[in-house]
N, C-alpha and C positions, 0 to 999 in steps of 0.2 A: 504494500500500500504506500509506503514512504518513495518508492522510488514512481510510484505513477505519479504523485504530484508536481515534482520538477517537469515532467512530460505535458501536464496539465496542464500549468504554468506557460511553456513556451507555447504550446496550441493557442492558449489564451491573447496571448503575445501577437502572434502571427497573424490571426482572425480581427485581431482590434488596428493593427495598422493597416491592413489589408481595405478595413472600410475608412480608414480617411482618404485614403485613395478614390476610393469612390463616392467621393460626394457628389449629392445632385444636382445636375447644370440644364439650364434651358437658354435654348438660342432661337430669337426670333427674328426673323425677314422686316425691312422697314421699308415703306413704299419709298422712298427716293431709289431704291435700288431694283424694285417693280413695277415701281410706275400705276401700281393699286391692280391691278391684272392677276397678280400672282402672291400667292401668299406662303411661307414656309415657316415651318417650326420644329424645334428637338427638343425632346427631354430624354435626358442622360438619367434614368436612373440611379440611386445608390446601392440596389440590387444587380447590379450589370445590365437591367433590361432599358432597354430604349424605342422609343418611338419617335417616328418618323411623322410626320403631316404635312401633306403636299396638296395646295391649292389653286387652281389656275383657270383661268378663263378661257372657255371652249365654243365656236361656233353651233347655233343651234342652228340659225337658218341666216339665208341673206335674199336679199330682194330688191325691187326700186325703190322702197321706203328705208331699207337700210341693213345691217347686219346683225343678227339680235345673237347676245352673248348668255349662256348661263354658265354657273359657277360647279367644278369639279372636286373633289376630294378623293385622296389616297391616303389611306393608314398605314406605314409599313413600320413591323415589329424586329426588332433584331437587341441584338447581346455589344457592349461593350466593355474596355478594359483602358486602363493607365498603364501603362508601359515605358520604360525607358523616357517618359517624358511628354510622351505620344497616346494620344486617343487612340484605339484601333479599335474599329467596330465593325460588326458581321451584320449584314439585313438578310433577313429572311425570306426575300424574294430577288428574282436574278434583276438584271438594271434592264434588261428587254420588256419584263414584267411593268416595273417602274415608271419607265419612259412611255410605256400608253396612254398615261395621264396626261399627255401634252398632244394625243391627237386630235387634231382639230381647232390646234391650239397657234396664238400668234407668234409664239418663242420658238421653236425649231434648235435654233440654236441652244437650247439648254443641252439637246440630245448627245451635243460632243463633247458636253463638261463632263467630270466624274460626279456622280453624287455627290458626294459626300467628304467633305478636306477640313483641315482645322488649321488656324494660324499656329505659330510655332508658339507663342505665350497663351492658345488656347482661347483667349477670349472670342474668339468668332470663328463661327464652323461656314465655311462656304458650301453651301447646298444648289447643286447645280450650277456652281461658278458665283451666285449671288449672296453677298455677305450677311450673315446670321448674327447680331450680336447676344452675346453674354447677356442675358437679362439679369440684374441683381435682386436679391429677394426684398420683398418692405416687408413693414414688420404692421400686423396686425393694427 
């Protein structure tokens, strides 16, 4: 029994620094950078899990009166980790899956950005090349 406590002890150890690592981060898309067309969001859970929210303006019809838009939504779930200094994150669907969301859509161009990038101090995750910032928590 004496020697599983030191065992106890380092698990303990290992498990508690393990979640400051992963504290919860949310990054969200600001219209100067969408131009209000498109919307993005992350939350970084502090369980590893992460979602993804991807919003974009999609043609419904067009005519001589004009082009009429409504508004799309995509959920995508996936796993993240702190690494070496570096986010790394897995989604849980392929990026051909993903990039559906933008058909019919005015951006095209997101199709050749990667998902998913973060600056090197982390504060802003570019999602599909457009800048995400760090949202800071307020307090109740």
């Amino acid at each position: 029994m004496k020697q599983s406590i030191p065992i106890l002890i380092l698990f303990i150890l290992i498990l508690t620094s393990c979640n400051h690592q992963l504290q919860s981060r949310d990054y969200k898309s600001i219209d100067i950078y969408t131009g209000g067309f498109n919307d993005f969001s992350l939350h970084l859970g502090s369980t590893g899990l992460l979602r993804l929210k991807l919003t974009t303006s999609v043609i419904d019809s067009e005519n001589s009166a004009g082009t009429f838009w409504s508004r799309k939504t995509e959920l995508i779930d996936g796993k993240w980790n702190y690494k070496n200094g570096n986010i790394e994150t897995i989604l849980m669907k392929s990026k051909s899956e993903i990039d559906r969301i933008f058909y019919k859509a005015d951006r095209q161009e997101f199709l050749e950005k990667p998902i998913l990038k973060f600056s090197h101090n982390l504060d802003t995750a570019y999602i599909y090349g457009i800048p995400c910032l760090l949202q800071k928590k307020t307090l109740p």
